[in-house]
N, CA and C atoms as an extended XYZ file, in Angstrom:
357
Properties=species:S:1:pos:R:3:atomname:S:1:resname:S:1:resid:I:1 pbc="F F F"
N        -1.809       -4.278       -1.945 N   UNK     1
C        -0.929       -3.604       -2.879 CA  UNK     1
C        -0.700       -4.519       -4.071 C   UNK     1
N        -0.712       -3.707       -5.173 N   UNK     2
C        -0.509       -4.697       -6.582 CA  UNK     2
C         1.311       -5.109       -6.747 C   UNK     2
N         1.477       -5.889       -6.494 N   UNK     3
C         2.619       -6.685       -6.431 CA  UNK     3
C         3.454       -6.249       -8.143 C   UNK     3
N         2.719       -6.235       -9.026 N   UNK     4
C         3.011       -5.974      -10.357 CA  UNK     4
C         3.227       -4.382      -10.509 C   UNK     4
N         3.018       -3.829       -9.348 N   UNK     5
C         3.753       -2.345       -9.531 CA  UNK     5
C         4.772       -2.104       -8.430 C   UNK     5
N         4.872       -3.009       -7.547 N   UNK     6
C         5.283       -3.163       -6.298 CA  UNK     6
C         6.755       -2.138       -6.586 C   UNK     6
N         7.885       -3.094       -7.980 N   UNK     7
C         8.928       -2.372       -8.062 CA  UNK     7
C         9.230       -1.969       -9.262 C   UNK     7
N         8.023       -1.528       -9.879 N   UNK     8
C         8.114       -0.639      -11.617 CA  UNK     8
C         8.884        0.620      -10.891 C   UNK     8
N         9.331        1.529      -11.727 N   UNK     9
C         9.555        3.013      -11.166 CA  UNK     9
C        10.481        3.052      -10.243 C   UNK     9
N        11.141        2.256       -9.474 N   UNK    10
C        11.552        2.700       -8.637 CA  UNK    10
C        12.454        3.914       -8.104 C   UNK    10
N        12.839        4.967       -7.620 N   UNK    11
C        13.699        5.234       -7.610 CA  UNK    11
C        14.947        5.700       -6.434 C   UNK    11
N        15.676        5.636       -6.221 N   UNK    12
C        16.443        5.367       -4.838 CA  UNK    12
C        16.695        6.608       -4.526 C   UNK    12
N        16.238        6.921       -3.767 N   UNK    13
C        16.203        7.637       -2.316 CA  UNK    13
C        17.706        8.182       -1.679 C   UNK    13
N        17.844        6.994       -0.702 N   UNK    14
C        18.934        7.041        0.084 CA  UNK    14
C        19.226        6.135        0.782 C   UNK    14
N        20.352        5.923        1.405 N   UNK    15
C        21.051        4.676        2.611 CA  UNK    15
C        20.662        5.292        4.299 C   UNK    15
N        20.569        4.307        4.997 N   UNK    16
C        19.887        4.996        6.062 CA  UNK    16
C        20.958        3.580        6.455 C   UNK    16
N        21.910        3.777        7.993 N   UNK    17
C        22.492        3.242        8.964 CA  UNK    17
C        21.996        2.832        9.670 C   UNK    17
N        21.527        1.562       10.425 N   UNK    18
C        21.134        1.571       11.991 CA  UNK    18
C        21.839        1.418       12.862 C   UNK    18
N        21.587        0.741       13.882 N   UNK    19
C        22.323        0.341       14.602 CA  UNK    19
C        22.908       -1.329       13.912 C   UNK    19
N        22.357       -1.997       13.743 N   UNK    20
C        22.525       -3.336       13.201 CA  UNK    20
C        22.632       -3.379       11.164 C   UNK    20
N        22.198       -2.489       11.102 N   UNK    21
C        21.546       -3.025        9.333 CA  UNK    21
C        21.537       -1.431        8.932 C   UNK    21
N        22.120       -1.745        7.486 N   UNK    22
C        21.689       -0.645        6.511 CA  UNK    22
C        20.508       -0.692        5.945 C   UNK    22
N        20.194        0.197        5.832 N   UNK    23
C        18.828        0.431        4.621 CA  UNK    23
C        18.887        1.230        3.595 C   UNK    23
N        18.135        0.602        2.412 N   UNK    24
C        18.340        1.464        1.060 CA  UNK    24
C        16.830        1.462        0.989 C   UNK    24
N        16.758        3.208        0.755 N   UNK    25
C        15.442        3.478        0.425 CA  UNK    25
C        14.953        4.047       -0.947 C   UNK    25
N        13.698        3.338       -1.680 N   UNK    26
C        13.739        3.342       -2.780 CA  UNK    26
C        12.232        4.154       -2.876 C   UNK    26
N        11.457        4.768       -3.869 N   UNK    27
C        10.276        5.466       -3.852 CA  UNK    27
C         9.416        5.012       -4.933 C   UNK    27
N         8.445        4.665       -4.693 N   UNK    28
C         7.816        4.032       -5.864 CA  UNK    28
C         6.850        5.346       -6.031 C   UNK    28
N         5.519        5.230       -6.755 N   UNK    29
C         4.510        6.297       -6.521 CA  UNK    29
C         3.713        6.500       -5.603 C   UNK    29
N         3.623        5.188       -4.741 N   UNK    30
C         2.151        5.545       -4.140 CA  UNK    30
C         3.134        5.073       -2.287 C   UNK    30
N         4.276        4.831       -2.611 N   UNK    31
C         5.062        4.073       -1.422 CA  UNK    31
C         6.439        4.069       -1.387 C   UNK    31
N         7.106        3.223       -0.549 N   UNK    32
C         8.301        3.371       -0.381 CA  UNK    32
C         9.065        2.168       -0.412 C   UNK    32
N         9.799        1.626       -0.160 N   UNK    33
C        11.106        0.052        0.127 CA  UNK    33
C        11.513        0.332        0.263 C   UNK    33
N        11.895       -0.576        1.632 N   UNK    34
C        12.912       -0.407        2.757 CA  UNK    34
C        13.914       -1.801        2.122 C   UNK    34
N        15.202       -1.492        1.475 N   UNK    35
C        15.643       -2.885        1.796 CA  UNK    35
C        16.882       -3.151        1.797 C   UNK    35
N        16.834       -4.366        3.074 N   UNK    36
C        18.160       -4.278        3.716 CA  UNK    36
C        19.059       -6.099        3.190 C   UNK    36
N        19.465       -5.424        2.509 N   UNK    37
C        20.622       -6.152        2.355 CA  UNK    37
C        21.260       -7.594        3.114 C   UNK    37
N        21.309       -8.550        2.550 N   UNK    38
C        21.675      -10.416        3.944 CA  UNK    38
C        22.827      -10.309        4.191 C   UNK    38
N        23.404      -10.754        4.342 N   UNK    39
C        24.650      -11.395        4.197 CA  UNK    39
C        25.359      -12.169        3.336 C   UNK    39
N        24.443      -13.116        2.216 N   UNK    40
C        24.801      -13.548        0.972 CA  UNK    40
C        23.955      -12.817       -0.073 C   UNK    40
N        23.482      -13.119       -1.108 N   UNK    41
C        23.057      -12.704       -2.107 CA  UNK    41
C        21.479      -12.543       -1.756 C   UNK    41
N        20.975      -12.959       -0.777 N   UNK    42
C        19.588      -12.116       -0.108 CA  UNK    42
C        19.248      -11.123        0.677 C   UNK    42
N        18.239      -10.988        1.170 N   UNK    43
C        18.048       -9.618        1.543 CA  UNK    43
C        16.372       -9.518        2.235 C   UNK    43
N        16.096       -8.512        2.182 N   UNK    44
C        14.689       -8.345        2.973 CA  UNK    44
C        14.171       -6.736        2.511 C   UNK    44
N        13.155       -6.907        2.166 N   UNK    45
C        12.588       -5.163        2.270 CA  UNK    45
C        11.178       -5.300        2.775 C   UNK    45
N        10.752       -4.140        2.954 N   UNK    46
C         9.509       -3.792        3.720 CA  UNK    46
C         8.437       -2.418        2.996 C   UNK    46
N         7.280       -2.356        2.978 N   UNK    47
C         6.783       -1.576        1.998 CA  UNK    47
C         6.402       -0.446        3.116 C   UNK    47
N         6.646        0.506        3.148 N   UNK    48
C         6.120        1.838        3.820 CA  UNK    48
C         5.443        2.566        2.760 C   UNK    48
N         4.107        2.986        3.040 N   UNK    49
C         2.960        4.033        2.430 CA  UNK    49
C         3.230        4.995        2.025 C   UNK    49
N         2.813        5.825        1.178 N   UNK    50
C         3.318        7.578        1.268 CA  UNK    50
C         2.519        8.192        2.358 C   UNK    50
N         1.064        7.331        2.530 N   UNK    51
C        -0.158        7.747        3.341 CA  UNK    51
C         0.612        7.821        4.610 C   UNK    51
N         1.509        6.780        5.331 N   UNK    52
C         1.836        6.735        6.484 CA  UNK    52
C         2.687        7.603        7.010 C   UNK    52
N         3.518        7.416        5.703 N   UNK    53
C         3.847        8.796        6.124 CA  UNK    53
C         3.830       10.510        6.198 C   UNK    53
N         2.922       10.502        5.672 N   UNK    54
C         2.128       11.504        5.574 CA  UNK    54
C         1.361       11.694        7.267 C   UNK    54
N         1.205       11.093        7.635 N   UNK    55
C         0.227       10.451        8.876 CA  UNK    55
C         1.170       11.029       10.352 C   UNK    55
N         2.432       10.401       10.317 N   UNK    56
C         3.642       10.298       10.985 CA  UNK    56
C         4.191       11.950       10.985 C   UNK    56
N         4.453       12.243        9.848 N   UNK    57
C         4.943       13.600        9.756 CA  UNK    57
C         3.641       14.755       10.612 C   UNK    57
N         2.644       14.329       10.423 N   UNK    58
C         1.423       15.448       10.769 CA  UNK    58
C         1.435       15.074       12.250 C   UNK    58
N         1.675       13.986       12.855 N   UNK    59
C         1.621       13.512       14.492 CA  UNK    59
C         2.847       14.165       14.628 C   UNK    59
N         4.047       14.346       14.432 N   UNK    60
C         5.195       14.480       14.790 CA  UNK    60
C         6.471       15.630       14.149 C   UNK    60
N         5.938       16.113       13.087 N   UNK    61
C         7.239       16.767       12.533 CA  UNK    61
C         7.305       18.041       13.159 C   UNK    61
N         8.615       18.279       13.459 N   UNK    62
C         8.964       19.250       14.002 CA  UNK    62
C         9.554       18.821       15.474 C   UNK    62
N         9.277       17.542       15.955 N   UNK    63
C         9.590       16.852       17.252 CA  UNK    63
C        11.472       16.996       17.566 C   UNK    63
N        11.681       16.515       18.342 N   UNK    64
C        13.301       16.164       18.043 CA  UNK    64
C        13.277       15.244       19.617 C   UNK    64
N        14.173       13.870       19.201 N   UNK    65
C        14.499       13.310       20.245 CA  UNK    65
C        13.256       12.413       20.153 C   UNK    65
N        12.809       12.464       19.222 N   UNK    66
C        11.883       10.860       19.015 CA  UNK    66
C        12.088        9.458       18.826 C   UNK    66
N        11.787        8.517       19.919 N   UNK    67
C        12.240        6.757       19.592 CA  UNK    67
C        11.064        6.258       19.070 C   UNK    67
N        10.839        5.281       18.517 N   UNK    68
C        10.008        4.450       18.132 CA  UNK    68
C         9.033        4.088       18.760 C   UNK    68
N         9.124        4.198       20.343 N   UNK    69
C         8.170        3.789       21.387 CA  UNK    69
C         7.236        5.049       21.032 C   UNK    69
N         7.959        6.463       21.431 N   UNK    70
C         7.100        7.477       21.444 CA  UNK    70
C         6.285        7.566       20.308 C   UNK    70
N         6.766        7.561       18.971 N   UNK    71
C         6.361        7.872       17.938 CA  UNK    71
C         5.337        6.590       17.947 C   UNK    71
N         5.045        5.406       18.159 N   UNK    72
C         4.471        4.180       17.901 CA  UNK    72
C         2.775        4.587       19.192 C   UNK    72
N         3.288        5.259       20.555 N   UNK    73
C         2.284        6.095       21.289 CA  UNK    73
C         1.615        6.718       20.698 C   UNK    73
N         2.014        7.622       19.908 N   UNK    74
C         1.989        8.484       19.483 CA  UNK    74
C         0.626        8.423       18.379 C   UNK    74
N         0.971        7.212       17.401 N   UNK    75
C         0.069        7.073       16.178 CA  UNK    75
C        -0.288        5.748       16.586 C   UNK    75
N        -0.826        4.995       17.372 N   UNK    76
C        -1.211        3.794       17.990 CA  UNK    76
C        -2.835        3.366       17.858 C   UNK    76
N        -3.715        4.331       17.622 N   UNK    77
C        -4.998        4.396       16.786 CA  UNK    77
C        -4.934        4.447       15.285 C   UNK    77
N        -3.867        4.404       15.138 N   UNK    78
C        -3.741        4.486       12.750 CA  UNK    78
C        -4.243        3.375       12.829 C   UNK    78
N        -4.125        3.201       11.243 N   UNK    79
C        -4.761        2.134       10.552 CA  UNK    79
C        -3.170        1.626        9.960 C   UNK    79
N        -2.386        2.185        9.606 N   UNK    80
C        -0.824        2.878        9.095 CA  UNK    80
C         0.214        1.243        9.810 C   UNK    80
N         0.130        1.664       11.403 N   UNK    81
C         1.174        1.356       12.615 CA  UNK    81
C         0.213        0.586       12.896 C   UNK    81
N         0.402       -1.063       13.132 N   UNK    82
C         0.256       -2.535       13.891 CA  UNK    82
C         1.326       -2.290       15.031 C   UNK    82
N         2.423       -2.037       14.897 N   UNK    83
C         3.014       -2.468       15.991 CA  UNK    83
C         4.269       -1.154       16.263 C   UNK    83
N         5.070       -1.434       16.673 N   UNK    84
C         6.444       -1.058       16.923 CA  UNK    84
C         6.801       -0.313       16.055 C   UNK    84
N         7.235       -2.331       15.457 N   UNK    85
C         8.491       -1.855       14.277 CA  UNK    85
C         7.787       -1.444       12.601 C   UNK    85
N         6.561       -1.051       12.736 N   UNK    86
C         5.923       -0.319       11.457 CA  UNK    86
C         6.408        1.135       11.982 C   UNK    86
N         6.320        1.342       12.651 N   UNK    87
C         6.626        2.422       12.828 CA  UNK    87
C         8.178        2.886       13.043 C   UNK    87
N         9.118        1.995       13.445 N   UNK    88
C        10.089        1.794       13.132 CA  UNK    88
C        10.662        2.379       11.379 C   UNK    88
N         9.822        0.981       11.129 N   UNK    89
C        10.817        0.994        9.746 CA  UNK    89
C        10.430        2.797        8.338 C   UNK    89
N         8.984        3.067        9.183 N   UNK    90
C         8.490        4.533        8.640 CA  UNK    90
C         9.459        5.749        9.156 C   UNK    90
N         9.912        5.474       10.301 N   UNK    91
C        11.011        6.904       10.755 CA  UNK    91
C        12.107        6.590        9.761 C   UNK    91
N        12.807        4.559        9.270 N   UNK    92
C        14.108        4.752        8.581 CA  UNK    92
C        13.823        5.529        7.254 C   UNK    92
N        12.333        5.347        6.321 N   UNK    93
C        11.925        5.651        5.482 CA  UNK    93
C        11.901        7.757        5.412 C   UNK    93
N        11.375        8.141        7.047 N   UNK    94
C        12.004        9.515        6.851 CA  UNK    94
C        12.907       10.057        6.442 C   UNK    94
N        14.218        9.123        7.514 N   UNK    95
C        15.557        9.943        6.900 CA  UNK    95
C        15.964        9.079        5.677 C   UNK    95
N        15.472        8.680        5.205 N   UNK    96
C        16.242        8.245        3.964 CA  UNK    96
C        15.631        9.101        2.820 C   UNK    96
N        14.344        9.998        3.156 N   UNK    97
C        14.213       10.319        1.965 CA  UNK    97
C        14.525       11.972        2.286 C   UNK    97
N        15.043       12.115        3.655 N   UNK    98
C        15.646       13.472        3.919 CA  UNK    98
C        14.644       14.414        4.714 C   UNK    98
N        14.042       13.773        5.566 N   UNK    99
C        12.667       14.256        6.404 CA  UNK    99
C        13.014       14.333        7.800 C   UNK    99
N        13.922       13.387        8.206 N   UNK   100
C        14.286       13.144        9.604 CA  UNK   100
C        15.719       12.577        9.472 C   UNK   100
N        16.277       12.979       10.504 N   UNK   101
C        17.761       12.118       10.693 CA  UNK   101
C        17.687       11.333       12.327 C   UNK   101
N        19.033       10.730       12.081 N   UNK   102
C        19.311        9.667       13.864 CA  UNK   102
C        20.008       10.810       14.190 C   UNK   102
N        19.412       11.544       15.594 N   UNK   103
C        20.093       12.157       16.314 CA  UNK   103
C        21.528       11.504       16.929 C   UNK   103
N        20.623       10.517       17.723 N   UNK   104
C        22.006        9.951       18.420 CA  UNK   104
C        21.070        8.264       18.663 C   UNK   104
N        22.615        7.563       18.731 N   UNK   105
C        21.998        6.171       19.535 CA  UNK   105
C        22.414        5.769       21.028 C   UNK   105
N        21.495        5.003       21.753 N   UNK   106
C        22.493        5.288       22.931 CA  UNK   106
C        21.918        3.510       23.189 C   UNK   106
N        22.791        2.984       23.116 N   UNK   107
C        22.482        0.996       23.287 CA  UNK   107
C        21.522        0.778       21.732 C   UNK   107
N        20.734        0.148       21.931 N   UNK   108
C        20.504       -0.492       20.535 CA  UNK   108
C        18.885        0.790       20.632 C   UNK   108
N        18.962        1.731       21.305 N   UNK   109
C        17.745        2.567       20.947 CA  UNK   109
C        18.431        3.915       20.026 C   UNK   109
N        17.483        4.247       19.141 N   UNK   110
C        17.368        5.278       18.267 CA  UNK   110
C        16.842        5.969       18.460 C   UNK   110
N        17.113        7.683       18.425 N   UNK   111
C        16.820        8.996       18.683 CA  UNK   111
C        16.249        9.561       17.651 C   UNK   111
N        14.849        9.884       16.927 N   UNK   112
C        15.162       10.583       15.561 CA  UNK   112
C        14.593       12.005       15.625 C   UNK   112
N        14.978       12.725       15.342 N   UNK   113
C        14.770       13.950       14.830 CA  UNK   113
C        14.239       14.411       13.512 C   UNK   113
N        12.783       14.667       13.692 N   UNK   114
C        11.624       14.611       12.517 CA  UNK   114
C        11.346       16.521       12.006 C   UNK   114
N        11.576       16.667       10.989 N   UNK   115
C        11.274       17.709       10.204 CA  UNK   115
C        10.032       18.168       10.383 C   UNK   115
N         9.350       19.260       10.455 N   UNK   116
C         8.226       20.111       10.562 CA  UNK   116
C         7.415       19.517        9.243 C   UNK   116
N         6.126       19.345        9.025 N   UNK   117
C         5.378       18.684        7.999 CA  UNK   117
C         5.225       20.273        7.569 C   UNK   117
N         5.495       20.500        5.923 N   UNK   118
C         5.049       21.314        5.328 CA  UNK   118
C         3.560       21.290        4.717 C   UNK   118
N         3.083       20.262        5.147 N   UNK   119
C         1.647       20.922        4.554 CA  UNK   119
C         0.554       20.518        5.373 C   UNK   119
C-alpha cells in the first residue's frame, strides 16, 4: 500500500466499542483505518481492504451470532485473513461503517451480527 495515500481523503465513518478499546473508523478509497486511541497522546491503527471486505460480507452477510473464530474458519483460505485478529479487526471495520453490529458480549468474546451482502 502507498503510504503517501495511506491518509489523503480520509473520511470518518464511525466509533465502534469493544470490549477493551474504542475504535474510530475512517474510509479512505481503496480501504479503511482502524484507530484506536493510547492512553497518552498515541495510538495505533490498522489498515482493512475494501477487497476484504468485500470478501467477508460474501462468506457471511446475512449470518447473526458470528465470533471471530467462526468468521476467521470461515475465510481461512483468503489471501485477505493471516490470522484471527485480521479478521477481527475487519468485523470492527463492518460495524463501524454500518454493515454489522455487536450483538452481545459474553467475557471478553464478541457476537457480531453481519448484514446480507447486497451485491
Amino acid at each position: 500500500m502507498n503510504h503517501r495515500i495511506l491518509f489523503s481523503d480520509l473520511r470518518y465513518r464511525g466509533l465502534v466499542k469493544s470490549v477493551r478499546r474504542e475504535y474510530h473508523v475512517l474510509e479512505g478509497s481503496q480501504h479503511y483505518v482502524l484507530v484506536s486511541p493510547g492512553q497518552q497522546s498515541g495510538g495505533n491503527y490498522t489498515i482493512v481492504l475494501k477487497r476484504a471486505l468485500d470478501y467477508l460480507m460474501r462468506r457471511l452477510g446475512g449470518r447473526r451470532s458470528v465470533t471471530s473464530a467462526t468468521a476467521f474458519a470461515a475465510c481461512r483460505r483468503s489471501k485477505y485473513f493471516q490470522n484471527r485478529f485480521a479478521v477481527l479487526n475487519a468485523l470492527y471495520a463492518l460495524v463501524g461503517i454500518g454493515a454489522a453490529q455487536i450483538s452481545k458480549m459474553v467475557g471478553p468474546t464478541l457476537f457480531f451480527d453481519i448484514r446480507k451482502h447486497a451485491g
